[in-house]
C-alpha positions as CSV (number, residue, x, y, z in Angstrom):
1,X,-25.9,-27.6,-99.2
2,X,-26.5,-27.8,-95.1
3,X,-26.9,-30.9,-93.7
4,X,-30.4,-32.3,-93.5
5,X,-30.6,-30.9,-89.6
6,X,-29.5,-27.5,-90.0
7,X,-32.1,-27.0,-92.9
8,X,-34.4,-28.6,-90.2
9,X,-33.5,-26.4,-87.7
10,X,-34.1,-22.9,-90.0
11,X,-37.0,-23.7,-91.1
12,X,-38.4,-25.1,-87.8
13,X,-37.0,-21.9,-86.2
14,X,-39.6,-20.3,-87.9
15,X,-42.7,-21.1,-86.3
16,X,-44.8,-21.6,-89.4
17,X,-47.9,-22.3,-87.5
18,X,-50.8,-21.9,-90.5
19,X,-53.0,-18.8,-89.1
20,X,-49.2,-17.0,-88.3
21,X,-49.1,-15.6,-92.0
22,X,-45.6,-13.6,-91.7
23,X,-44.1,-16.8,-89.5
24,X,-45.3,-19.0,-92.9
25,X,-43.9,-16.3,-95.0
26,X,-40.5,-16.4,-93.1
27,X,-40.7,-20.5,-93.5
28,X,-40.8,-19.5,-97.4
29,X,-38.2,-17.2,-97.7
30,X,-36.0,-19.9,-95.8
31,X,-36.7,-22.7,-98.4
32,X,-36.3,-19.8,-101.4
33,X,-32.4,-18.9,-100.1
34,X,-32.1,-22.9,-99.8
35,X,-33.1,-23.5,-103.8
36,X,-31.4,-20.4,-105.1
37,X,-28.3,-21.1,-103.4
38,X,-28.8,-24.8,-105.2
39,X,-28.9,-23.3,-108.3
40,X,-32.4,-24.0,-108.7
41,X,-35.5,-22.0,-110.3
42,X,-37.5,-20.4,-107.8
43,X,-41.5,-18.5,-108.6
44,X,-42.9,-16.8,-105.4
45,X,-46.7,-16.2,-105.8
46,X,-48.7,-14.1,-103.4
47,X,-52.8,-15.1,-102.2
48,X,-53.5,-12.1,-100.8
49,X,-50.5,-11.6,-98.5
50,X,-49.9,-15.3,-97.8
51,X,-46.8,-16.5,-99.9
52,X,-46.3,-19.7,-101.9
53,X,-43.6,-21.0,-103.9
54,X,-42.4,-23.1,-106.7
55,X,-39.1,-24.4,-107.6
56,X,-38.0,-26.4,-110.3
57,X,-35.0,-28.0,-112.0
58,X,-35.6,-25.6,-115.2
59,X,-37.3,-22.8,-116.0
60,X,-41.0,-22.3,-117.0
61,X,-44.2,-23.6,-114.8
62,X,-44.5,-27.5,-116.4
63,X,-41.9,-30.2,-115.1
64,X,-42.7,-34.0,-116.0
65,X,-42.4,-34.6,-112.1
66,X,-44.2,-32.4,-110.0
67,X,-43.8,-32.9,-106.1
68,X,-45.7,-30.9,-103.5
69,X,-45.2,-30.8,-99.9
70,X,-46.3,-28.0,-97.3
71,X,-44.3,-25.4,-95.3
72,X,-46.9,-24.6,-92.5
73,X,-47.6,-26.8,-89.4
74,X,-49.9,-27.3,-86.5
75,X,-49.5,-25.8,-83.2
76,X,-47.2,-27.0,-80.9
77,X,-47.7,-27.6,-77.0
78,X,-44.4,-25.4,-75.6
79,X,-41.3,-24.0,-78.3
80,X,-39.2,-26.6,-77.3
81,X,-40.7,-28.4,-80.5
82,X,-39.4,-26.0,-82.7
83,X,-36.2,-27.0,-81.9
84,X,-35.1,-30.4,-83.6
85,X,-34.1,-32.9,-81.4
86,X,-31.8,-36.0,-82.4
87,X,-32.2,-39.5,-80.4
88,X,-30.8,-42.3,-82.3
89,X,-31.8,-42.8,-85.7
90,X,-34.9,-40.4,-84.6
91,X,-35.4,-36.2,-84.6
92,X,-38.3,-35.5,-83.0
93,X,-39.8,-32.0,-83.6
94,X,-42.9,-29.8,-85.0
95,X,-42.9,-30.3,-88.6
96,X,-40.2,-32.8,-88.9
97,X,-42.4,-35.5,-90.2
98,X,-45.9,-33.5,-91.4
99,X,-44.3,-31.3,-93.4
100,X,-41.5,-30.0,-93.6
101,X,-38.8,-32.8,-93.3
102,X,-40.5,-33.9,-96.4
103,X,-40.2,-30.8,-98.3
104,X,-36.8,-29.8,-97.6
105,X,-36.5,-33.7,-98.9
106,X,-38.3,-33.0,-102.0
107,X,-36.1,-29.8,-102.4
108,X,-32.7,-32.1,-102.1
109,X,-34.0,-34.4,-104.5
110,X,-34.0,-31.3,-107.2
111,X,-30.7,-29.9,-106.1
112,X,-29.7,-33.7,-107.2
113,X,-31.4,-33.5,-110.2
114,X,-30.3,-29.9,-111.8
115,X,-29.6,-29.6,-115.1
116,X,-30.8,-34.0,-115.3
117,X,-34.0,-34.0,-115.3
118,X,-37.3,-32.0,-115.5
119,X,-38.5,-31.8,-111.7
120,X,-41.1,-29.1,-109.9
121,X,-42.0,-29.0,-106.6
122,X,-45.1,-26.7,-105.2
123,X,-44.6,-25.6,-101.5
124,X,-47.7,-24.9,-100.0
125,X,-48.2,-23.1,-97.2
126,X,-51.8,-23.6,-96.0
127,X,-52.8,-27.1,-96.2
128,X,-53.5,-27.7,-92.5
129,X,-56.2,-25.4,-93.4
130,X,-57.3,-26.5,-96.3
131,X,-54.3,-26.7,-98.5
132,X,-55.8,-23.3,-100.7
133,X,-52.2,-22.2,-101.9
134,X,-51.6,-25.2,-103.8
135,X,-55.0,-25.1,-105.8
136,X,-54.0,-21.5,-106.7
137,X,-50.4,-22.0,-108.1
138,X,-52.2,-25.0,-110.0
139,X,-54.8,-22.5,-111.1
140,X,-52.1,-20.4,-111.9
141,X,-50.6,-22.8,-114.1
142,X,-47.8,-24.6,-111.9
143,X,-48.4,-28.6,-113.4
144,X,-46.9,-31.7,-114.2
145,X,-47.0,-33.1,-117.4
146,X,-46.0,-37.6,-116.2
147,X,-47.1,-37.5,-112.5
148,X,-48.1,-36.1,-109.3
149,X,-46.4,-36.9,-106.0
150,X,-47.9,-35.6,-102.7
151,X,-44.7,-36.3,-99.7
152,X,-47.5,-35.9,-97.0
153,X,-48.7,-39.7,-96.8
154,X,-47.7,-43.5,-95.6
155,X,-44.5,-44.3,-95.9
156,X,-43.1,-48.0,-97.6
157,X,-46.9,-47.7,-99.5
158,X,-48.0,-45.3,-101.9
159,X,-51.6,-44.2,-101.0
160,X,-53.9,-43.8,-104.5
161,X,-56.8,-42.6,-103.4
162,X,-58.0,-40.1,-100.8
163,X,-61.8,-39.5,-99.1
164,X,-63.4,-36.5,-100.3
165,X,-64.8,-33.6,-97.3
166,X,-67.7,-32.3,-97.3
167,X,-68.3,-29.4,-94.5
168,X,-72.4,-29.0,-94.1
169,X,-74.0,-26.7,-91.6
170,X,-77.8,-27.1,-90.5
171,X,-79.4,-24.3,-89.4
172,X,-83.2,-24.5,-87.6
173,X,-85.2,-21.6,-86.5
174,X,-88.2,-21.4,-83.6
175,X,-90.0,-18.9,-81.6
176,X,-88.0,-17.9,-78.1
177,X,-89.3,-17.9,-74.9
178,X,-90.0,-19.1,-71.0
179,X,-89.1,-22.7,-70.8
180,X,-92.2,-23.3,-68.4
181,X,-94.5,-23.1,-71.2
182,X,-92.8,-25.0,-74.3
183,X,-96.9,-25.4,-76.0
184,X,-96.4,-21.9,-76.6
185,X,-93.0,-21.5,-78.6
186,X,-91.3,-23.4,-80.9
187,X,-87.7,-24.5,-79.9
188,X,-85.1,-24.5,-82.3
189,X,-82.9,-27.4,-80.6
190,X,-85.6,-29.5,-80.6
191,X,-86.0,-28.8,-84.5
192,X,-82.2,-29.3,-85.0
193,X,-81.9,-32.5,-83.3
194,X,-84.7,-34.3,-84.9
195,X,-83.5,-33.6,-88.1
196,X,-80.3,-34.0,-87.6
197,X,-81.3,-38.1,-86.1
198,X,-83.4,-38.4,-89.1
199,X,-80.5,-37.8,-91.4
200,X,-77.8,-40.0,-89.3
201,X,-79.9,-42.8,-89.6
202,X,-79.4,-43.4,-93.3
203,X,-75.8,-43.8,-92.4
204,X,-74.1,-47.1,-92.3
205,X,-72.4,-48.7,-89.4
206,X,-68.7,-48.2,-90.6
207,X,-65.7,-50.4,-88.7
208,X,-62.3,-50.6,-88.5
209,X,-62.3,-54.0,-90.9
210,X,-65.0,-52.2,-93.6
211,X,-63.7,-48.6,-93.4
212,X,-64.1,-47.4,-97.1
213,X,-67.1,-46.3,-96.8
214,X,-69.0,-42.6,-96.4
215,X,-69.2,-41.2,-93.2
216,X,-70.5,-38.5,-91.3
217,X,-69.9,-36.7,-87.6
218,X,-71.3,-33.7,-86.0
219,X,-68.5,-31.8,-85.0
220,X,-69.9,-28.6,-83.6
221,X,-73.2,-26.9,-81.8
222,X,-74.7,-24.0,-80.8
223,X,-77.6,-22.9,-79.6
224,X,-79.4,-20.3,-76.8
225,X,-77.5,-18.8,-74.3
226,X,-75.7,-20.4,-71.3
227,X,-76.3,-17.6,-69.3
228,X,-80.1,-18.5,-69.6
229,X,-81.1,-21.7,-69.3
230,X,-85.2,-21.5,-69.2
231,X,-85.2,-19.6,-72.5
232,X,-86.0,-21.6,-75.0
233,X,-83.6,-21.0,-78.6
234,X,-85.3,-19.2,-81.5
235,X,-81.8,-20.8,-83.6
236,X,-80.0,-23.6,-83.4
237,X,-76.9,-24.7,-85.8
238,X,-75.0,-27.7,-86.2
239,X,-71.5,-28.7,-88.5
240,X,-71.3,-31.9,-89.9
241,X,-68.1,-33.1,-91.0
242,X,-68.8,-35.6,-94.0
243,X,-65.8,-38.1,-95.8
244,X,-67.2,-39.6,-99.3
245,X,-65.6,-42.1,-101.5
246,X,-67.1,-40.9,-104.9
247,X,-67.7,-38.0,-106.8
248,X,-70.9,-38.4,-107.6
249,X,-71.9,-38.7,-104.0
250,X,-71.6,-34.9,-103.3
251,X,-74.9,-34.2,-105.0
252,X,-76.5,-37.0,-103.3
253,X,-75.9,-36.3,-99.9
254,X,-76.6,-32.7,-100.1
255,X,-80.1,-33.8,-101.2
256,X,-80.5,-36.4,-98.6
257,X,-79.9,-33.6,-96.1
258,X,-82.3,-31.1,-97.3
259,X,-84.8,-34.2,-97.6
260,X,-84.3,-35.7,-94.5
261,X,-83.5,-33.2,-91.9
262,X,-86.4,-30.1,-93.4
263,X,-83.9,-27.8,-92.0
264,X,-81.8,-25.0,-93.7
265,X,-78.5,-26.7,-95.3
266,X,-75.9,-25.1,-96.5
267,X,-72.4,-26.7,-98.0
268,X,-69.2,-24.8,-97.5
269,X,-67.6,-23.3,-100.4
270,X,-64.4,-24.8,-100.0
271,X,-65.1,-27.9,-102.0
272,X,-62.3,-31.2,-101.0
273,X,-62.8,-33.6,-104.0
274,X,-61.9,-37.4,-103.1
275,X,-58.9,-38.6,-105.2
276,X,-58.3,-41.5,-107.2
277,X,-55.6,-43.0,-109.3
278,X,-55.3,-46.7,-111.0
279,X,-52.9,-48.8,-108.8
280,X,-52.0,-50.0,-112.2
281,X,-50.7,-46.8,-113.9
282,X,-47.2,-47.5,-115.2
283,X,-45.5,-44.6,-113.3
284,X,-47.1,-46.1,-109.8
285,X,-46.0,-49.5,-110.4
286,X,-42.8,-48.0,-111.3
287,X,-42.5,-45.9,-107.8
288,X,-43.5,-48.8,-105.9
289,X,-40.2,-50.6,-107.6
290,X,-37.7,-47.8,-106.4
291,X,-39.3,-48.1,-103.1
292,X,-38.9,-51.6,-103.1
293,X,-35.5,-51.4,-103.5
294,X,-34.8,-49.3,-100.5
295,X,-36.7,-51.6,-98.4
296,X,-36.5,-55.2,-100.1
297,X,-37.6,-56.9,-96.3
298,X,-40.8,-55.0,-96.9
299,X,-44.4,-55.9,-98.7
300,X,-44.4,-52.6,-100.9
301,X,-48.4,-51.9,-102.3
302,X,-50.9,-48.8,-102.1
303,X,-53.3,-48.2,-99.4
304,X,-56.1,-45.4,-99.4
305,X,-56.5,-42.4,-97.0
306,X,-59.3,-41.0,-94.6
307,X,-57.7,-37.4,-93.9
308,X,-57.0,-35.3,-97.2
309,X,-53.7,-33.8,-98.6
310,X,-53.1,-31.2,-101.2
311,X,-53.7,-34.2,-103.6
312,X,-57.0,-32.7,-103.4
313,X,-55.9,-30.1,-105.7
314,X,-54.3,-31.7,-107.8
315,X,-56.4,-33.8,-109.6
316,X,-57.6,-31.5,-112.4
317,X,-54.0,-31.8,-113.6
318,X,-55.1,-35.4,-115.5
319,X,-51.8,-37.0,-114.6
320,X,-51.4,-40.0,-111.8
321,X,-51.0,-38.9,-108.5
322,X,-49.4,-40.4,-105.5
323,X,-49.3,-39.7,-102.0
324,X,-46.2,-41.0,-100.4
325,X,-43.7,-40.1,-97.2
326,X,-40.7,-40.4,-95.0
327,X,-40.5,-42.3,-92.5
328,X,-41.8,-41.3,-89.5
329,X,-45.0,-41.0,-87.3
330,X,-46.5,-38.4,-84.5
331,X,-48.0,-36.0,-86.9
332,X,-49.9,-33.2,-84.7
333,X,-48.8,-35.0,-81.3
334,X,-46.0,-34.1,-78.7
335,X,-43.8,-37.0,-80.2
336,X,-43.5,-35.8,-83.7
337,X,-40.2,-37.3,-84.9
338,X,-38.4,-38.3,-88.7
339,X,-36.1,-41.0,-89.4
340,X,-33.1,-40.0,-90.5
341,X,-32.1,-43.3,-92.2
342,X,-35.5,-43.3,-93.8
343,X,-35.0,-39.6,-94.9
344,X,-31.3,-41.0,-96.9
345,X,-33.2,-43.9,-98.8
346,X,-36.3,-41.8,-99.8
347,X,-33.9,-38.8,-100.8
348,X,-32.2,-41.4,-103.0
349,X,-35.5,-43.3,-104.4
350,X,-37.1,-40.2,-105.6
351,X,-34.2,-39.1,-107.3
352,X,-33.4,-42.2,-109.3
353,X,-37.2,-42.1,-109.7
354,X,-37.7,-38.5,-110.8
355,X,-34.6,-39.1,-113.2
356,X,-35.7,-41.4,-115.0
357,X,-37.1,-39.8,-118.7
């Protein structure tokens, strides 16, 4: 097999920003000549032109270990960042750390394990948009039967749990018209904002120190027309961008919404379920001792996550899952880089891990 940077350097090559479908395609076909030349099992599966894969140390759709990790990426400010670049114990690069350093990591581990042990990995190739590709292929029948691990997370921690997204639009409707004389229409903004203060005021005050907690942001706007500006809006539409802790929350907000802010509300249909798994489940406390023994200096525990993973997914499965990664840090930013060290000891981890019966 190449050496950790060349694979880097293929797949980077590629460009698999999420919206460029054939670029994420290309990134796929990369990673399928990587596992077939390992001797591994490969299943491509197509969502309507946008290509996923699966590959595994035997044949079938189950493995006891399934790993997950995602082939597309964010933009990147100038294509120098899709070349990698080494600097000590350090590449830097787009994708490197968030994702795809992590899944040609996951795709080692396997080549280590052929023929060993019963280990599936799920590339996804969508999850910077809403990580779609891996809920189909679990739809579709690609599971685990011991555990779940997500290489998209902290590294030296296992995160367990995961916030929940909700993605609510208000909409609010008036009567256009001359700005001069608001007593005769009825302005939509106005509408919009009051209910939308209404509803942000049964919101807690959420801190760094007290952070797992519900929250809510208006992300987006839109109302009348900047090329008018005395003309009062007949619509006016707002996002909010919601995180919740619980399941049962979901129901509750959406009420509080429709309740509080008398305007249209609508939910998107892409549903992002918050994720939860016991600290205390035998196969987490046992991953926490591989880690451990990698990094014996460090305090080894679990943490929990704001931003969402394809762990999202993955929780109808009903096994533990875990979200875990490399070593590294700059995810979406200029600096994006990997450690290289920190790639050799999780590479080795998760296979003693994932080897174990």
């Amino acid at each position: 097999m190449k050496s950790v940077l060349e694979m880097l350097g293929e797949l980077m090559a590629c460009r698999a920003i999420t919206s460029e479908v054939a670029n994420v395609n290309s990134a796929v076909a990369v990673m399928r000549k990587y596992a077939e030349e390992a001797g591994l099992f490969v299943s491509e599966e197509d969502f309507d032109g946008r290509k996923a894969l699966y590959v595994s140390t035997e044949p079938g759709k189950v493995a006891d270990y399934l790993l997950n990790a995602h082939l597309d990426v964010v933009v990147a400010p100038d294509d120098s960042m899709f070349v990698p670049r080494v600097e000590g114990d350090k590449i830097y690069g787009r994708g490197v750390h968030d994702d795809q350093g992590q899944a040609i990591c996951a795709l080692r581990v396997m080549a280590n394990l052929r023929g060993k042990a019963s280990v599936g990995t799920i590339f996804s190739t969508d999850e910077e948009h809403g990580g779609h590709t891996t809920g189909g292929m679990v739809a579709r029948g690609y599971v685990g039967r011991k555990v779940g691990l997500v290489l998209d997370g902290p590294s030296c921690s296992i995160a367990i749990a995961q916030k929940g997204i909700i993605t609510l639009h208000l909409k609010a409707y008036g009567t256009a018209g001359h700005s001069s004389v608001p007593w005769c229409f009825d302005n939509a903004l106005d509408k919009l904002i009051d209910g939308y203060l209404k509803f942000r005021a049964v919101w807690p005050t959420v801190t760094a120190e007290d952070s797992w907690q519900n929250t809510m942001q208006a992300t987006v706007a839109r109302a009348g027309d900047p090329r008018s500006s005395n003309q009062i809006p007949d619509e006016a539409e707002m996002t909010l961008n919601i995180r919740y802790v619980n399941e049962e929350d979901y129901d509750v907000i959406l009420a509080q919404a429709k309740e509080l802010t008398g305007l249209e509300v609508k939910a998107s249909a892409h549903k992002c379920r918050p994720v939860y798994t016991d600290e205390k489940d035998p196969m987490i406390q046992r991953l926490m001792a591989e880690i451990g023994r990698e990094y014996p200096d460090r305090k080894i525990g679990t943490s929990k996550m704001h931003g969402a993973t394809d762990a999202r997914h993955m929780m109808g499965i009903g096994i533990p899952i875990g979200i875990i990664g490399l070593p590294g840090d700059g995810a979406h930013a200029r600096d994006e880089w990997m450690s290289i060290s920190g790639f050799e000891k999780y590479e080795r981890l998760l296979t003693r891990y994932c080897a174990e019966c």
